[in-house]
N, C-alpha and C positions, 0 to 999 in steps of 0.2 A: 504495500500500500505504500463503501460512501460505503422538510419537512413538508422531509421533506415532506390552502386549505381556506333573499327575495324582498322580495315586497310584497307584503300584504297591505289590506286594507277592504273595507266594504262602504258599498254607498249605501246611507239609511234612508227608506223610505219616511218622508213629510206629507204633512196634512191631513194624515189619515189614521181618523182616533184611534180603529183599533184595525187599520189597514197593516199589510207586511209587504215584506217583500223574499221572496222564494230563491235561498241562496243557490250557487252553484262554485265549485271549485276550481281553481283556472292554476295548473301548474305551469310555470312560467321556466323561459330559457334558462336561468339561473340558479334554479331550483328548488326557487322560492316557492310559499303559495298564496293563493288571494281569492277571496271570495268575491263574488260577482251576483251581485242581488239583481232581479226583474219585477217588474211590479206582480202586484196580485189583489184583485177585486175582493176577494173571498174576507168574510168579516164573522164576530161572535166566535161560541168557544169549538165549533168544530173547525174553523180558521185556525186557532190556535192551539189547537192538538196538532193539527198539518203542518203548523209550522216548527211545533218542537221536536215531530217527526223526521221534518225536512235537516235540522239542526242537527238532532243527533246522528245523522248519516252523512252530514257535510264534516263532523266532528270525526268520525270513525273514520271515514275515507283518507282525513286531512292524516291521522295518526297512522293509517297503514302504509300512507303516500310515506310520509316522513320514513318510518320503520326501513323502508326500499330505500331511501337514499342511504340513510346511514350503516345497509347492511353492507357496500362496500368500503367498507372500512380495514385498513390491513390489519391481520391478526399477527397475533403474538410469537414470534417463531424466534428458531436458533438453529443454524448450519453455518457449516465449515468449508470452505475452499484454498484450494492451493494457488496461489499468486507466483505467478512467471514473470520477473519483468521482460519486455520485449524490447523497449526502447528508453533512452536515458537523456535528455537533452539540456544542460547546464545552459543558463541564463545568467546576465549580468555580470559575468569574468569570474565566474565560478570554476576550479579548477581541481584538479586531482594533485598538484605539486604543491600546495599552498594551504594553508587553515582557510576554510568557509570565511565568509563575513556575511556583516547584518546586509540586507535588501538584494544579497546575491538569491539565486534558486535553479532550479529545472522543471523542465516537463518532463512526465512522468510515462508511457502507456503499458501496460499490464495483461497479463491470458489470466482466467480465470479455469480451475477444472475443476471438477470432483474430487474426490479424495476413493483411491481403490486400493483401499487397506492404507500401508503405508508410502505407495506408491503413487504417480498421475496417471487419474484415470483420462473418463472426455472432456471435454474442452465446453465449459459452459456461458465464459461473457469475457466481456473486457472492462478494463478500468481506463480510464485519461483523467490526469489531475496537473494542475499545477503550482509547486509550490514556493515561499518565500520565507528565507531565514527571517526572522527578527533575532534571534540574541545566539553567542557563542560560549558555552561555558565547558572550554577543554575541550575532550574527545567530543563530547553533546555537542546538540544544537536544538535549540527550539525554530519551528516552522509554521507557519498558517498557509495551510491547503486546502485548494477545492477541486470537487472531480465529480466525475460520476460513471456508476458500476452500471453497465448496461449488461442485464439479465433477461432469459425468458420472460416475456410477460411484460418486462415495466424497466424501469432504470431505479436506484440505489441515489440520492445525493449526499455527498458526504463534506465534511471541511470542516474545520477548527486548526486551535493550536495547541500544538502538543510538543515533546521533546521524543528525539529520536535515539530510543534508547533500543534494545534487543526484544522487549514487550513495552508497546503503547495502546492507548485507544485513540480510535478517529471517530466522535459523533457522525450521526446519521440524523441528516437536518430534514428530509424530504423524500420524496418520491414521485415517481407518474407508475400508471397502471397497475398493477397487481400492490405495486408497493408505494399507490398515492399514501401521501399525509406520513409517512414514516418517521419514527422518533427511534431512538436507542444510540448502538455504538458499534463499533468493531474492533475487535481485538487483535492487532498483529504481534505476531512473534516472528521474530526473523533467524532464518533456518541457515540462509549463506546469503552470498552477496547478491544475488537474484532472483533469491525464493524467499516469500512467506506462507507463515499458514495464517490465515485470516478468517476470525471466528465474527460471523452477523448476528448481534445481539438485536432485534428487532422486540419493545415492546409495546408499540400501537405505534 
């Protein structure tokens, strides 16, 4: 070595003592929702059984509507991949002869696989990140990176700052598809100079 989130309203029927008006539910591009009243003649109390009938089916609808959006929500998961880096590209006169400095970095790009026992299995995604020293302390360095893990399904967005020690974590700020709205972290351990094992702490 990766948060990665309507309008409602109704118009009230006026003038009419014991007039209504007949909701309907109007789910919007956004995915908000908003009721949408139309007039209604109908008056006295079987008017108004009609209409707390009408109500509570506009109220049920709006709650199972809601229930549907939020069932995509990403769940709470933990897996493990193996991290190739592929490509290394130093930024800012960043050098392998020299100690790092503040505001030097690289870019990053990464193979993602399986793990087949202790071995690489298949090949599941790719990482692109790039990042920049802020402080040098010795062998260490502290960095603020950003990247993202593109996966089956959805992308991973990751970045913070951390020190690059042999086990760090990198938050997990985001996501799109499978793994919109993503919170958690990841856990790298560094295996040699071009592998890690990279543990996705996902939890919501």
């Amino acid at each position: 070595m990766a948060s990665l989130f309507g309008e409602q309203g109704d118009e009230k029927a006026k003038g009419r003592p014991v007039g209504v008006a007949a909701a309907a539910l109007v789910v919007l591009p956004s995915g908000g929702l908003r009721t949408r009243s139309t007039p209604n003649v109908c008056k006295g109390a079987n008017c108004m059984r009609k209409v707390w009938v009408v109500w509570g089916s506009v109220c049920l609808l709006a709650l199972l509507v809601t229930a549907g959006i939020g069932s995509g929500a990403v769940k709470p998961q933990t897996f493990s991949l193996l991290e190739v880096t592929r490509s290394f590209t130093p930024t800012g006169g960043l050098n392998f002869e020299s100690p790092p400095k503040a505001g030097q970095g690289f870019i990053t790009e990464s193979d993602f696989y399986k793990w087949n026992g202790a071995k690489r299995g298949v090949h599941l995604g790719t990482l692109q990140a790039t990042c920049t020293i802020t402080k040098v302390n010795g062998d260490n360095f502290w960095q603020f990176c950003s990247g993202g893990v593109l996966l089956p399904g959805g992308q991973i967005t990751v970045g913070g700052l951390f020190a690059t020690t042999k086990l760090f974590y990198v938050p997990i700020v985001g996501g799109t598809g499978v793994y919109a709205g993503a919170r958690g972290y990841v856990r790298v351990r560094t295996i040699n100079e071009s592998n890690n094992a990279d543990t996705f702490v996902i939890t919501g």
